[in-house]
VMD Tcl script that draws the C-alpha trace (Angstrom):
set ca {
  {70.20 106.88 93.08}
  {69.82 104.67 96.22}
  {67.24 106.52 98.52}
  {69.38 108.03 102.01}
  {66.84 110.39 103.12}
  {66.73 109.83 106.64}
  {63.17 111.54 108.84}
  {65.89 114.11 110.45}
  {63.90 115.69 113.52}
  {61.97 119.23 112.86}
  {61.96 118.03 109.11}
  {65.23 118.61 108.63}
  {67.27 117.67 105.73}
  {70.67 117.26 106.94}
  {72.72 116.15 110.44}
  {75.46 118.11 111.19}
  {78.07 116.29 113.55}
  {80.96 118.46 114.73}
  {83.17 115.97 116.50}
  {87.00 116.42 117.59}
  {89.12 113.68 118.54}
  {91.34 115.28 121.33}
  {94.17 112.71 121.04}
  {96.77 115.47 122.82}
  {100.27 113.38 122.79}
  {98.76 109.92 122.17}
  {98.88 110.03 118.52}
  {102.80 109.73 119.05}
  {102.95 108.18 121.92}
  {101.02 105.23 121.12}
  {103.16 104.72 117.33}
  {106.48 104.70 118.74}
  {107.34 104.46 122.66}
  {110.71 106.14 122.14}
  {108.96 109.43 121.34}
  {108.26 110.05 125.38}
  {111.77 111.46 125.51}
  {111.61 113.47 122.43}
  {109.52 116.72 123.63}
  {109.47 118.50 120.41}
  {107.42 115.62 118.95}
  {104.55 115.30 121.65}
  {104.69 119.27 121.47}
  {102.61 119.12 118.44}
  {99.56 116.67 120.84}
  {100.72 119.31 123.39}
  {99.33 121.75 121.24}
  {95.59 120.56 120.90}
  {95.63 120.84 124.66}
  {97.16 124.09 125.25}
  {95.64 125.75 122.76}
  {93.08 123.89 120.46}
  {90.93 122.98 122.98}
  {89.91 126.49 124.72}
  {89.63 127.73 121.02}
  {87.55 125.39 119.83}
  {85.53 126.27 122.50}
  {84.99 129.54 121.81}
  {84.19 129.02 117.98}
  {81.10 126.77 119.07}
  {80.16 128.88 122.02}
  {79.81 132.17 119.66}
  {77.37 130.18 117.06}
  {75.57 128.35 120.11}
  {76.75 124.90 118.68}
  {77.76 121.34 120.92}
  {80.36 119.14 119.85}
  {81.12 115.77 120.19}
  {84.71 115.28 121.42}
  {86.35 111.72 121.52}
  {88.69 111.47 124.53}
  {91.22 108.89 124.93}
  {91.59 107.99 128.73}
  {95.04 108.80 128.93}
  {94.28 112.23 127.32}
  {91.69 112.84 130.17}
  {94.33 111.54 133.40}
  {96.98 114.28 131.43}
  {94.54 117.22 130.40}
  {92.40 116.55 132.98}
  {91.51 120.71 132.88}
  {91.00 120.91 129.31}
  {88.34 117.95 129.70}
  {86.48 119.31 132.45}
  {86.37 122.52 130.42}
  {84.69 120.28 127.67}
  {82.22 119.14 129.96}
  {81.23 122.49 131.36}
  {80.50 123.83 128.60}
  {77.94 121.54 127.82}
  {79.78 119.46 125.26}
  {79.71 115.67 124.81}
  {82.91 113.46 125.69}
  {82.98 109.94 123.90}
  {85.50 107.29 124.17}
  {88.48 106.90 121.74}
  {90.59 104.16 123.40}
  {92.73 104.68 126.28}
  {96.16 105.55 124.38}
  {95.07 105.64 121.41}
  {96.83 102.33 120.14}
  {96.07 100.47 116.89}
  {94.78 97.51 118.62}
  {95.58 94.32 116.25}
  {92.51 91.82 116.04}
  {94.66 89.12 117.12}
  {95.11 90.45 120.72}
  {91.51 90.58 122.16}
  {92.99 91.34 125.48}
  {95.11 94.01 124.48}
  {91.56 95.48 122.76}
  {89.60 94.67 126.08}
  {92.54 96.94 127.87}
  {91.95 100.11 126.03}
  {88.24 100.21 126.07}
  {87.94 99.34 129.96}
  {91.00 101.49 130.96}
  {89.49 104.33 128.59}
  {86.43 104.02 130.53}
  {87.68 103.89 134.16}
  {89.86 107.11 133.34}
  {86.73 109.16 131.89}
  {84.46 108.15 134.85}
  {87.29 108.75 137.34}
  {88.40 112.14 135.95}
  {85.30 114.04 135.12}
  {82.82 111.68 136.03}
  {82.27 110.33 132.34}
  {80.22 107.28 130.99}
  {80.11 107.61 127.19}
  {77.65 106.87 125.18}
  {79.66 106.90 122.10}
  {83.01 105.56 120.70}
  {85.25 106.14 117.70}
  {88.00 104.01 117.36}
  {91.64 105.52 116.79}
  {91.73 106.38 112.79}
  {88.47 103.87 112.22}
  {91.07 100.66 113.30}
  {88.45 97.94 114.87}
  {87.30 94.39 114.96}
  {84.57 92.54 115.52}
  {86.23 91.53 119.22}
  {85.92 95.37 119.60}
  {82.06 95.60 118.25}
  {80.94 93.10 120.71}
  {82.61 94.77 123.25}
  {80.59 97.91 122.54}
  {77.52 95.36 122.82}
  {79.08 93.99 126.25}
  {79.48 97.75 127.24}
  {76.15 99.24 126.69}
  {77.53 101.97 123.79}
  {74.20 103.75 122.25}
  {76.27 104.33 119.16}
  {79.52 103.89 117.19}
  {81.56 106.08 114.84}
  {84.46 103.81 113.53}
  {83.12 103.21 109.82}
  {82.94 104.62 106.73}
  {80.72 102.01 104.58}
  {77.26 104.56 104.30}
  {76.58 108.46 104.97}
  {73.54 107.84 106.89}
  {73.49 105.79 110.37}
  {72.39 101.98 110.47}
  {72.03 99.83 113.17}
  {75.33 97.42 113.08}
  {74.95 93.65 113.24}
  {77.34 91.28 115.05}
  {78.77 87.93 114.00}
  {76.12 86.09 116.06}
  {73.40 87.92 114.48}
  {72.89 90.15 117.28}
  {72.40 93.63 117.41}
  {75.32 95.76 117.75}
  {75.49 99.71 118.41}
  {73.93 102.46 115.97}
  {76.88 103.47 113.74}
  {77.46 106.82 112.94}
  {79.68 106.55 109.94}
  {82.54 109.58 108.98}
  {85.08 109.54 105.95}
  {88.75 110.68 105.17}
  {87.24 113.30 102.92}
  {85.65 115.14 105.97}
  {88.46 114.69 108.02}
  {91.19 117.60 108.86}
  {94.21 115.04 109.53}
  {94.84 114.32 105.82}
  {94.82 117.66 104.73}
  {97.02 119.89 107.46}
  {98.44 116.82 109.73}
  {102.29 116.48 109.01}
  {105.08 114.56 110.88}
  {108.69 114.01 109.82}
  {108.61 110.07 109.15}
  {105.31 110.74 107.16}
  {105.77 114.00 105.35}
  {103.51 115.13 103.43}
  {101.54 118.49 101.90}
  {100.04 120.55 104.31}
  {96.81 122.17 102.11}
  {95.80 126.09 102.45}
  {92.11 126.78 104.14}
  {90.88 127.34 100.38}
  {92.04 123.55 99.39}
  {90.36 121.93 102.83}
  {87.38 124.50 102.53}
  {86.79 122.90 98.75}
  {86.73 119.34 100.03}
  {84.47 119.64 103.21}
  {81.77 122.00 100.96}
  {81.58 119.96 97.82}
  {80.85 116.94 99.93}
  {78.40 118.81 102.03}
  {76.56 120.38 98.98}
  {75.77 116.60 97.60}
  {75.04 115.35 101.30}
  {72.29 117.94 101.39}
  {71.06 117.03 98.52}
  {70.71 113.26 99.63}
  {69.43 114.30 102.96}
  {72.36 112.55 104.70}
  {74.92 112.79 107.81}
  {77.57 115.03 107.53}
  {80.17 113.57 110.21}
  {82.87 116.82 110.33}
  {85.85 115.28 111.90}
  {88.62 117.70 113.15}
  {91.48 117.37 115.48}
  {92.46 120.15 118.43}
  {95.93 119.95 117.44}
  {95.35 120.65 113.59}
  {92.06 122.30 113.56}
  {93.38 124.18 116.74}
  {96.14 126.14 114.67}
  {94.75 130.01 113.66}
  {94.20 129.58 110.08}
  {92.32 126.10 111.21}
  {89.97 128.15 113.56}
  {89.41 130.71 111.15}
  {88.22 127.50 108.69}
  {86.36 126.20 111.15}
  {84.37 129.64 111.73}
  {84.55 129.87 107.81}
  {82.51 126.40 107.44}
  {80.02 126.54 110.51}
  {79.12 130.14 108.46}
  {78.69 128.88 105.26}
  {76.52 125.78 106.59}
  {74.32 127.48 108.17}
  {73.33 129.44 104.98}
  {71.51 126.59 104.09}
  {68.00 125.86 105.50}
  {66.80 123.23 107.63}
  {69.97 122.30 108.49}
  {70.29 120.19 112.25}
  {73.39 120.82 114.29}
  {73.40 117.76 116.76}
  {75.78 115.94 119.03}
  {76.23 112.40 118.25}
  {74.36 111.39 120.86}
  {71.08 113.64 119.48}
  {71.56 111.61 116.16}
  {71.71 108.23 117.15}
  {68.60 108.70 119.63}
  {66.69 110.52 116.45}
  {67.69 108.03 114.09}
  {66.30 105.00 116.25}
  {63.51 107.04 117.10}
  {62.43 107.86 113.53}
  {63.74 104.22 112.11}
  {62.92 101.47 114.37}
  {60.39 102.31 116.57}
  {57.88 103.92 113.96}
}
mol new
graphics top color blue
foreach p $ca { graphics top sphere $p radius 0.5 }
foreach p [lrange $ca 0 end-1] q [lrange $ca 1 end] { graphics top cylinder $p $q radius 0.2 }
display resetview
């Protein structure tokens, strides 16, 4: 087996990233215009912020654990509440486009548009300058990676091509963010996330629960990152939470585990990794 081990601070053996991307009505609102006059639809991003948010929050407060939440700008102008709440409580807000928008490669100005608009709206809202992105379902380009460059990003969270971080590499040769990559595996959308034009099975807790703890067992065992990606408007629902309580549990059965915000692991891993 390739050696992953990665020098996790305190000795640890595993990273533990619990990051939500708080999309709120964007992820319909960016796939088909028409759906701003069709309520019931953008109920279910509506959700997230009603609901998933402030109970997401209280899950991490009562095990003493800080997310990583990936705001899109137009999510923090239209919940600008729920984000502040986010930010009180100690959590970190990274960028996740401005609405959201499959950006094609194509259109580097359309691309240049959601990062700088995302950024404006976080800074102007709740006073915001990210240190992280993830871009909307892992979509990007390199026009988007330099931009990251161009932007000062510390780290990245778009990719799915390791399970430990890596410093990325642009076109020119130059270096790019720190990437912090996830998978579909480890992500709640697949498993609970339905919609009329894309129906599909929505999978009991004990399905999900299977999925996320198998993977988790063998990333222990390789002493990589375990990039938990969830959803406020899926992982929000009450069955979700109780999974979510369910899995932070079970983790933390297992020793020398590090909770961290994705922040906390890119600074560790460049500390430990390029500047021994």
């Amino acid at each position: 087996m390739i050696d992953k081990k990665v020098k996790w601070p305190g000795g640890a053996q595993i990273a533990v990233m619990l990051t939500f991307d708080f999309d709120a009505e964007t992820l319909w609102l960016s796939r088909d215009p028409e759906n701003a006059r069709r309520p019931g639809t953008l109920s279910q991003g509506l959700y997230g912020a009603k609901v998933g948010v402030p109970k997401i929050l209280e899950v991490l407060d009562e095990y003493g654990l800080k997310g990583t939440f990936f705001v899109p700008g137009w999510t923090a102008e239209n919940h600008t509440g729920r984000t502040e709440m986010i930010v009180r409580a100690g959590h970190e807000v990274a960028h996740h486009s401005y609405s959201h928008k499959w950006v094609h490669p194509d259109h580097p100005d359309q691309e240049v548009e959601e990062m700088e608009r995302g950024l404006e709206a976080l800074k102007r809202t709740v006073g915001v300058v990210p240190r992280g992105y993830r871009s909307p379902a892992g979509e990007t380009s390199d026009n988007l990676i330099r931009l990251l460059q161009k932007h000062d990003f510390l780290y990245d969270s778009s990719l799915l091509d390791d399970i430990v971080p890596y410093r990325m590499q642009l076109p020119d040769g130059s270096r790019g963010p720190i990437e912090l990559p996830w998978h579909w595996s480890t992500d709640d959308a697949p498993h609970a996330l339905f919609a009329i034009k894309s129906p599909r099975p929505i999978f009991p807790n004990s399905h999900i629960l299977q999925v996320f703890q198998d993977e988790f067992r063998e990333l222990y065992r390789w002493g990589g990152l375990y990039n938990l990606v969830m959803h406020p408007q899926v992982t929000g629902r009450p069955s979700r939470i109780a999974l979510l309580r369910e899995m932070i549990a079970w983790i933390q059965r297992f020793p020398n585990v590090w909770f961290a915000t994705g922040t906390e692991v890119a600074e560790a891993w460049a500390a430990n990794h390029e500047n021994a």
